[in-house]
C-alpha positions as a LaTeX table, in Angstrom:
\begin{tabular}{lrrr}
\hline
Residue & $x$ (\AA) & $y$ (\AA) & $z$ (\AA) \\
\hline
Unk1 & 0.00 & 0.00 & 0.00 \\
Unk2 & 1.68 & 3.44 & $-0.92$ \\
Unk3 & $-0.05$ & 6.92 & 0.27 \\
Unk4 & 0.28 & 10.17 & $-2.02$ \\
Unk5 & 3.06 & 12.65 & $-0.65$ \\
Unk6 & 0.35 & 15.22 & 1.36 \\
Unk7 & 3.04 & 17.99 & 1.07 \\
Unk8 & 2.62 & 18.32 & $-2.41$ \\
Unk9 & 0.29 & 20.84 & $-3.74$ \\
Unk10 & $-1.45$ & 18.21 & $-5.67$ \\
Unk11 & $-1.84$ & 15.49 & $-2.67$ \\
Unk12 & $-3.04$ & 18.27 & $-0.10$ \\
Unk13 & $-5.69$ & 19.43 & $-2.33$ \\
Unk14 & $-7.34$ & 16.40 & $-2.90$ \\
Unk15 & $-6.90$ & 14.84 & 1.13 \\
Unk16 & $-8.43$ & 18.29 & 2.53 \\
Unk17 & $-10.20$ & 20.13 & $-0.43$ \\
Unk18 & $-12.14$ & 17.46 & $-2.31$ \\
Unk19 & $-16.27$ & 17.16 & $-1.95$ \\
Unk20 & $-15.28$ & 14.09 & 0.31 \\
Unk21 & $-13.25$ & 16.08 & 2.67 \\
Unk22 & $-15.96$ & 17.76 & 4.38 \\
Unk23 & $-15.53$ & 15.68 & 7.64 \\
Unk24 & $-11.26$ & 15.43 & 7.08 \\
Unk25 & $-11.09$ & 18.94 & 6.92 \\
Unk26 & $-13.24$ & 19.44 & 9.77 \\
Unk27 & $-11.02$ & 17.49 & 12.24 \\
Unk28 & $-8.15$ & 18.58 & 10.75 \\
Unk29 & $-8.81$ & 22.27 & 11.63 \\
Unk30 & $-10.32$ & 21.22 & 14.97 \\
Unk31 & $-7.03$ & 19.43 & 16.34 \\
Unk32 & $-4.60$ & 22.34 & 14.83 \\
Unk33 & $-6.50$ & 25.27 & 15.57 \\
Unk34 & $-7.93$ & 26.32 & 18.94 \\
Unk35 & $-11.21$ & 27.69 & 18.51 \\
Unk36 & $-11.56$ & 28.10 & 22.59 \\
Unk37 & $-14.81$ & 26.03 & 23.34 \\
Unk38 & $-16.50$ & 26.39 & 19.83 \\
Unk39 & $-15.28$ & 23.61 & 17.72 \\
Unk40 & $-16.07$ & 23.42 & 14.27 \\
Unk41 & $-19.24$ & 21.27 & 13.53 \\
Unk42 & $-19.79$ & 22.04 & 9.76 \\
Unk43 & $-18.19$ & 24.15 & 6.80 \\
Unk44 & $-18.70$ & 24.57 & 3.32 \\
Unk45 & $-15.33$ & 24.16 & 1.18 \\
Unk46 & $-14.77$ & 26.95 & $-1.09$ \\
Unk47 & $-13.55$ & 25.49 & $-4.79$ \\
Unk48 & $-13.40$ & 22.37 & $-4.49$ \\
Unk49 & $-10.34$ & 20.22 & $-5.94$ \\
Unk50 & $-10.74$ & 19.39 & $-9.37$ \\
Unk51 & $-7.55$ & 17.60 & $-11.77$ \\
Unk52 & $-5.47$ & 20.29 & $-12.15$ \\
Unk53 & $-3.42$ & 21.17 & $-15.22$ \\
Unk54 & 0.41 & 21.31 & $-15.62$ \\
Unk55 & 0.73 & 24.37 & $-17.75$ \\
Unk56 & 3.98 & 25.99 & $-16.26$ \\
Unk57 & 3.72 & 24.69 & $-13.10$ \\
Unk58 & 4.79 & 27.81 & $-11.89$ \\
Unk59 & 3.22 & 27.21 & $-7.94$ \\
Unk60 & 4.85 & 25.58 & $-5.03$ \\
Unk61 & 2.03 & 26.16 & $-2.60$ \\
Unk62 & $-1.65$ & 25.14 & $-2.86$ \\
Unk63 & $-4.75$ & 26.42 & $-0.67$ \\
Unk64 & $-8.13$ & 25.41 & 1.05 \\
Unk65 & $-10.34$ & 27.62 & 1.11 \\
Unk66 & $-13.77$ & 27.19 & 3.81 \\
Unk67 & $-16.70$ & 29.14 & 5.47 \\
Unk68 & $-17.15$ & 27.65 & 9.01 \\
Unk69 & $-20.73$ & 27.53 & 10.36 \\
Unk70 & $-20.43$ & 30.81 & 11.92 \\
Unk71 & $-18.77$ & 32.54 & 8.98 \\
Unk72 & $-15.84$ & 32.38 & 10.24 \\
Unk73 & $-13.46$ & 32.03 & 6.51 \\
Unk74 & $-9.98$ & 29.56 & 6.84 \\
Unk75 & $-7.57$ & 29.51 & 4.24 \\
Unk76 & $-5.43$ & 26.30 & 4.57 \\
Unk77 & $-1.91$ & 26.26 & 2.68 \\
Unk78 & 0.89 & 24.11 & 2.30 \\
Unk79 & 4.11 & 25.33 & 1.52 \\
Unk80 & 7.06 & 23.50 & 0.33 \\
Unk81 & 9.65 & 26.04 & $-0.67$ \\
Unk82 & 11.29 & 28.75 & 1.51 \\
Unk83 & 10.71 & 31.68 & $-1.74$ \\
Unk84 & 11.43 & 34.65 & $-1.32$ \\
Unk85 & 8.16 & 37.01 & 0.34 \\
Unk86 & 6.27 & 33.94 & 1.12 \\
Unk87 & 5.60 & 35.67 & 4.66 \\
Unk88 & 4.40 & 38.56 & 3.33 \\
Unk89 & 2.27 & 36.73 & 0.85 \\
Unk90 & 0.67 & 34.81 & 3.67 \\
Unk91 & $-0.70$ & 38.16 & 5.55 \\
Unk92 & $-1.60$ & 39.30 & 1.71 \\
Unk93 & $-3.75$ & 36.94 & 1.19 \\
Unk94 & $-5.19$ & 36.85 & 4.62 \\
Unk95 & $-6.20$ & 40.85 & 4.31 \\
Unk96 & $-7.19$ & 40.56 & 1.08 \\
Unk97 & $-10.15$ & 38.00 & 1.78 \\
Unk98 & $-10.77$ & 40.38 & 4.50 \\
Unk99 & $-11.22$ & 43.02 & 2.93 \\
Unk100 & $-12.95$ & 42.03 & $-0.34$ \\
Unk101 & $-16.03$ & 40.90 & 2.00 \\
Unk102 & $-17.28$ & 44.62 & 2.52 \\
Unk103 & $-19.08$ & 45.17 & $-0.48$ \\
Unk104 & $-20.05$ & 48.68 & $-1.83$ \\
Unk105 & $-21.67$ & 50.91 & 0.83 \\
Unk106 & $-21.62$ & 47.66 & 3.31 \\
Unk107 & $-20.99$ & 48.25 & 6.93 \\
Unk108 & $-17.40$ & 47.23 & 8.60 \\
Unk109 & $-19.63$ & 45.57 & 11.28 \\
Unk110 & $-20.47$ & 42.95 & 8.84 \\
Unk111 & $-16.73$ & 41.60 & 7.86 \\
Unk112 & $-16.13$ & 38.19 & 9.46 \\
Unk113 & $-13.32$ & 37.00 & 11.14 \\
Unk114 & $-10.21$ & 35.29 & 9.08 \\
Unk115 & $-8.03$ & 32.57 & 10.09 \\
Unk116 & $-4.95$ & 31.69 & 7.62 \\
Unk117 & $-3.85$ & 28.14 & 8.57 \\
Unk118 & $-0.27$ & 27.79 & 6.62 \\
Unk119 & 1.77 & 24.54 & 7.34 \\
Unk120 & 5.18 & 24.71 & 5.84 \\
Unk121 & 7.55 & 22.24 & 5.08 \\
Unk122 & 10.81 & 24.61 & 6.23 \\
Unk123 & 11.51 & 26.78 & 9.37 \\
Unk124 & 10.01 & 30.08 & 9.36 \\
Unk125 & 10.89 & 31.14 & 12.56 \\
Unk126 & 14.41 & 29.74 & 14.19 \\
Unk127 & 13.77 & 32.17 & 17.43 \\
Unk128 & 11.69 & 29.19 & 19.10 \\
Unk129 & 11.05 & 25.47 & 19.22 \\
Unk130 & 7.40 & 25.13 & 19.15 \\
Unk131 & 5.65 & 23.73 & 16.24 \\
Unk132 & 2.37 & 25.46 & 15.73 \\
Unk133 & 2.10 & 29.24 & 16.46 \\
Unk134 & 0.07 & 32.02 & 16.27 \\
Unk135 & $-0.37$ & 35.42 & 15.82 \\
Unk136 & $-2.80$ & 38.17 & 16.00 \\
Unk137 & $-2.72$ & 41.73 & 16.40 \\
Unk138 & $-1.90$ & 43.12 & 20.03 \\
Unk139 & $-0.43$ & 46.48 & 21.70 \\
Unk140 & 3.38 & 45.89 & 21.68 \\
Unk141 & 3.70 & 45.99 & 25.53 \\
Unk142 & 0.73 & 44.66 & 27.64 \\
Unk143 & $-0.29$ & 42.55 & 24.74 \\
Unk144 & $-3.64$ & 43.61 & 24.48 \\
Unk145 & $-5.74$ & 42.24 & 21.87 \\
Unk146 & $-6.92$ & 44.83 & 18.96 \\
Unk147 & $-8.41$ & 42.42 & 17.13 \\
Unk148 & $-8.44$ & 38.69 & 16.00 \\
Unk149 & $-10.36$ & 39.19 & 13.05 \\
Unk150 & $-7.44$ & 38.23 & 11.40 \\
Unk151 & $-5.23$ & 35.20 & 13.21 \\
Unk152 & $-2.16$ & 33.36 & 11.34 \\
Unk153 & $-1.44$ & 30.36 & 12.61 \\
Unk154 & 1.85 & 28.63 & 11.26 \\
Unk155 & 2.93 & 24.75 & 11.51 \\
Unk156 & 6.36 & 24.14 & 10.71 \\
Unk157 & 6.91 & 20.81 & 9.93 \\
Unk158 & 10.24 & 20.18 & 10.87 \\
Unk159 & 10.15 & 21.52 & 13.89 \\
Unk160 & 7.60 & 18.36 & 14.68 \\
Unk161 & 9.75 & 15.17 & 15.42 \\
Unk162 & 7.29 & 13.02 & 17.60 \\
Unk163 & 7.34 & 9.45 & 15.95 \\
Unk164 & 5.10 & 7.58 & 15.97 \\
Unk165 & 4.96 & 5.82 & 19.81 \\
Unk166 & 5.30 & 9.77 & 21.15 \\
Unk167 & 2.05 & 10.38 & 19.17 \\
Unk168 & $-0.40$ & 11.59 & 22.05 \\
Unk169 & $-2.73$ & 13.81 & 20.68 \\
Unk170 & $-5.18$ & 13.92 & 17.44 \\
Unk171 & $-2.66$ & 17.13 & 16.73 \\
Unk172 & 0.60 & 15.11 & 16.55 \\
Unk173 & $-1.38$ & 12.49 & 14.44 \\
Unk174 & $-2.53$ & 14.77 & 11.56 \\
Unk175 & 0.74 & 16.72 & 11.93 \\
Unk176 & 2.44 & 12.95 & 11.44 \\
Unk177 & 0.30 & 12.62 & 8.69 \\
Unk178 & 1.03 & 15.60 & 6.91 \\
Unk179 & 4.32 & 14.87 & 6.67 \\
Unk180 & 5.00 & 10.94 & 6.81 \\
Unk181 & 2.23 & 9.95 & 4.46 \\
Unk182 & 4.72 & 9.87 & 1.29 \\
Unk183 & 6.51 & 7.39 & 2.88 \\
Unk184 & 4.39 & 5.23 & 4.84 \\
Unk185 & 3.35 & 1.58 & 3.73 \\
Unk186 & 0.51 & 1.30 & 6.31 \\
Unk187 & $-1.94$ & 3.03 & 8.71 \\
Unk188 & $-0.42$ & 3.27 & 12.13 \\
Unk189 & $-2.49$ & 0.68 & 14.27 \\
Unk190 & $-2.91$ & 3.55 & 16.80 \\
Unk191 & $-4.90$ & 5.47 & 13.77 \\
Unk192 & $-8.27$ & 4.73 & 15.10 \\
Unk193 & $-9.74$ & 7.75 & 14.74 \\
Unk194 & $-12.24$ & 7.85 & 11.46 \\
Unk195 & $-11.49$ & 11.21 & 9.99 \\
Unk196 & $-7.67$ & 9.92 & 9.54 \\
Unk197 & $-8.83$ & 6.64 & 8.09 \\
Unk198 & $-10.76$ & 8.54 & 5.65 \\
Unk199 & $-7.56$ & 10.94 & 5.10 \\
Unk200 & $-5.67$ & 7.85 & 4.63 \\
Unk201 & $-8.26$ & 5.82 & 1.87 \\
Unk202 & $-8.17$ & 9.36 & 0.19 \\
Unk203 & $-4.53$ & 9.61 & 0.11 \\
Unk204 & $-4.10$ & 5.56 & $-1.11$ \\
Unk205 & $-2.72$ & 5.76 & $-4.91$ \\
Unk206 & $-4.49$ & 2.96 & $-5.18$ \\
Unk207 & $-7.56$ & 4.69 & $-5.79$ \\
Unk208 & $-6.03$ & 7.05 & $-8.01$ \\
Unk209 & $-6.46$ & 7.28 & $-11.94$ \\
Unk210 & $-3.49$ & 7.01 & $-14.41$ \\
Unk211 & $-4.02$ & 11.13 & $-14.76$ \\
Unk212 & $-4.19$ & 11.21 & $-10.96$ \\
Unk213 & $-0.62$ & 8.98 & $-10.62$ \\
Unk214 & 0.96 & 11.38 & $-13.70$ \\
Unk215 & $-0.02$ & 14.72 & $-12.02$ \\
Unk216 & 1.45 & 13.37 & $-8.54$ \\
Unk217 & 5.07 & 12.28 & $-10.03$ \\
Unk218 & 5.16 & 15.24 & $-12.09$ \\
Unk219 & 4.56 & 18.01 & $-9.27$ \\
Unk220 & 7.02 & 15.86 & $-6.90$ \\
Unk221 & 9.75 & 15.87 & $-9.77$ \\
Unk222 & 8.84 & 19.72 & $-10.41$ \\
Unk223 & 9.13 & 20.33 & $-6.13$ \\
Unk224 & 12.56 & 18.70 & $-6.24$ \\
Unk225 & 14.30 & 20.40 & $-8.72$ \\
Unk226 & 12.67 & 24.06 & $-7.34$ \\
Unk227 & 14.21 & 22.52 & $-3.97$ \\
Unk228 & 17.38 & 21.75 & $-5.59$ \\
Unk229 & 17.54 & 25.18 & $-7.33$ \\
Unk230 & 17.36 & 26.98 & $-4.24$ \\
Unk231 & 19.66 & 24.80 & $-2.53$ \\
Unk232 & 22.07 & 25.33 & $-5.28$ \\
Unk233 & 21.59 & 29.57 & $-5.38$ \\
Unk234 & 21.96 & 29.33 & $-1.19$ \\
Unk235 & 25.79 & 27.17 & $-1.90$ \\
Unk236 & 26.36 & 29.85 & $-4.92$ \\
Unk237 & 25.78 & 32.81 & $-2.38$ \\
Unk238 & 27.56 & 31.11 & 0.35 \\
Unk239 & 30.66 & 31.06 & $-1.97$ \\
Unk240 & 30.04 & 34.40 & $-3.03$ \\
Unk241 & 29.98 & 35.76 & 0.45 \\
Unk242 & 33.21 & 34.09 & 1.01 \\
Unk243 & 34.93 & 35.00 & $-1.70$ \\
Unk244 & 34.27 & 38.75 & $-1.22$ \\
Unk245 & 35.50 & 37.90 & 2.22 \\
Unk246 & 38.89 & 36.61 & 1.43 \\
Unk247 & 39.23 & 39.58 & $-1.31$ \\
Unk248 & 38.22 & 42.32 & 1.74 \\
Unk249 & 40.63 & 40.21 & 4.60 \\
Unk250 & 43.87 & 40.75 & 1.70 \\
Unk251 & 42.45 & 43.99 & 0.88 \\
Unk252 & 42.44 & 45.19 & 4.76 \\
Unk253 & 45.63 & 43.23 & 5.23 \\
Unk254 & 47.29 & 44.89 & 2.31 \\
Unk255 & 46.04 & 48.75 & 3.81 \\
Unk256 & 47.01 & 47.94 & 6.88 \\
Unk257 & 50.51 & 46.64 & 5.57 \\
Unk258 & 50.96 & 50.13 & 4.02 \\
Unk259 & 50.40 & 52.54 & 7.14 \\
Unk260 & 52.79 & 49.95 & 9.07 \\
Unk261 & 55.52 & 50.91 & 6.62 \\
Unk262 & 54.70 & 54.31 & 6.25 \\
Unk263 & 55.07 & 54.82 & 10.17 \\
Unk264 & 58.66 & 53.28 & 10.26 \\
Unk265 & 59.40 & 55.17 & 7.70 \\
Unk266 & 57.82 & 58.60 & 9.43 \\
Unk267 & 60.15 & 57.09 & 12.65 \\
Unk268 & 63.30 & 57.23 & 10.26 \\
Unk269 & 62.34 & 60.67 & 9.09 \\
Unk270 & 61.77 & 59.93 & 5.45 \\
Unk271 & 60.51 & 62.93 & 3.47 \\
Unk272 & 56.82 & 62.28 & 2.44 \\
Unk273 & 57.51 & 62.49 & $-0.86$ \\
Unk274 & 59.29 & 59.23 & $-0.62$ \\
Unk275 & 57.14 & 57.23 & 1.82 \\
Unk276 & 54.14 & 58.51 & $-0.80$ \\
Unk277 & 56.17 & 56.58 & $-3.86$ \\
Unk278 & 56.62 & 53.04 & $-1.67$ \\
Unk279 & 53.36 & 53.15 & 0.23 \\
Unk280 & 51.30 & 54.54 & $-2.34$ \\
Unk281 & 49.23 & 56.26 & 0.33 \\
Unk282 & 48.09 & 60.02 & $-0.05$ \\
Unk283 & 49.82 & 63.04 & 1.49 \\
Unk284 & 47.09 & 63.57 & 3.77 \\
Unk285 & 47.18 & 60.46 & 4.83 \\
Unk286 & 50.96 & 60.05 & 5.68 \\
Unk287 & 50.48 & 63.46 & 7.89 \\
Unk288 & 47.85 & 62.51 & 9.59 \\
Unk289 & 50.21 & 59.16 & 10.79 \\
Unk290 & 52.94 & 61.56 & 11.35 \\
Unk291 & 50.74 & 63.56 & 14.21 \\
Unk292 & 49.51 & 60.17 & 15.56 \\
Unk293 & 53.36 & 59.29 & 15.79 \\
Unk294 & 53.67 & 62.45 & 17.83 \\
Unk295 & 50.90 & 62.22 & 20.48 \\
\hline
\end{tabular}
């Protein structure tokens, strides 16, 4: 038995966004989100998945879109790729939702809150440990909350590395999921719970069609060599940097070379005229040596 990769654009869409995902989705967002004591009970997905084409495959992130029973709008995304102004992308998208509710001469009282779910397949932020995080707008000392009309929650996928016997929670299991589904060969016997057995027959390739099978090898080949590109521009910089480092060291090294010389010289009483012609360094500079010399 072989599951579809659920961090690919392709996979996540069909697990969480398909017209059988209704329920999936449902438990999905109630384990990673914390709604306080309002779970979610029903939602309507927004564009549902359909076989997507290939042209360009230009996209390294897909998202879920749903209306929760109290209006409340999610966006779910997966991420794969670290680009550059993904995190400004994910607050774009989040305002823009929010703001292309108020329709012309609507009131602001009507806009409904917006949660943007993003689960990323990289670090996005190195200054703690925790998985899942989230943010909201608050006053910068006493943390009061402005508003959560607009939350982001983030879960970083490598920062979760429960296997499976630490698996405690129906959190850790669909965080598990997310990312160990591409290369697991069986549901977990401690998998009871229906939603992920659903997830699971969802995600079997058995179950997929030929197109299904060609679009899922295709968008993991296109991920990897995107992956492998940036990987490769990170090395090329690297050397860069170092490179310009080693030219600025011999560069300092060589300056510093010349005022050494130029103050033995000043200490012999060479005219400047001379220590100019083997140092190379300016009359203004060789003076201001020589009153250094004298202090």
């Amino acid at each position: 038995m072989r599951f579809l990769d659920v961090r690919t654009d392709f996979a996540f869409k069909k697990v969480f966004g398909s017209e059988q995902s209704k329920h999936v989705l449902i438990s999905f967002l109630n384990a990673l989100i914390d709604f306080g004591e309002k779970q979610v009970v029903d939602l309507t997905i927004v564009d549902p998945y359909q076989i997507p084409l290939l042209k360009g495959m230009k996209d390294s992130y897909v998202d879920v879109k749903a209306v929760l029973s109290d209006q409340t709008k999610v966006i779910v995304e997966m991420q794969v790729l670290n680009v550059e102004g993904f995190e400004k992308r994910v607050l774009y998208n989040a305002a823009k939702l929010y703001s292309t509710q108020l329709k012309k001469s609507g009131k602001y009282t009507s806009l409904d809150p917006i949660i943007a779910l993003t689960i990323t397949d990289f670090e996005m932020f190195p200054e703690f440990s925790k998985a899942v995080s989230y943010w909201n707008l608050r006053e910068r000392e006493v943390l009061i909350q402005y508003s959560n009309d607009i939350e982001l929650i983030f879960a970083e996928l490598p920062k979760f590395t429960k296997t499976e016997e630490e698996l405690s929670s129906i959190s850790d299991k669909w965080l598990y999921f997310v990312k160990h589904a591409g290369d697991m060969e069986f549901v977990p016997e401690s998998f009871t719970e229906p939603q992920l057995l659903e997830a699971f027959d969802i995600a079997n390739t058995a179950g997929l069609s030929e197109e299904e099978l060609d679009i899922q090898f295709k968008r993991q080949d296109f991920i990897a060599m995107q992956q492998g590109a940036l990987e490769k521009a990170a090395q090329d910089g690297l050397e860069r940097g170092l490179e310009q480092g080693l030219e600025q060291g011999r560069e300092k090294g060589l300056e510093q070379g010349k005022v050494e010389t130029a103050r033995n010289m000043l200490r012999d009483q060479l005219p400047v005229e001379t220590i100019c012609k083997y140092t190379g360094l300016a009359p203004e500079m060789i003076e201001q040596l020589r009153q250094r010399n004298e202090e």
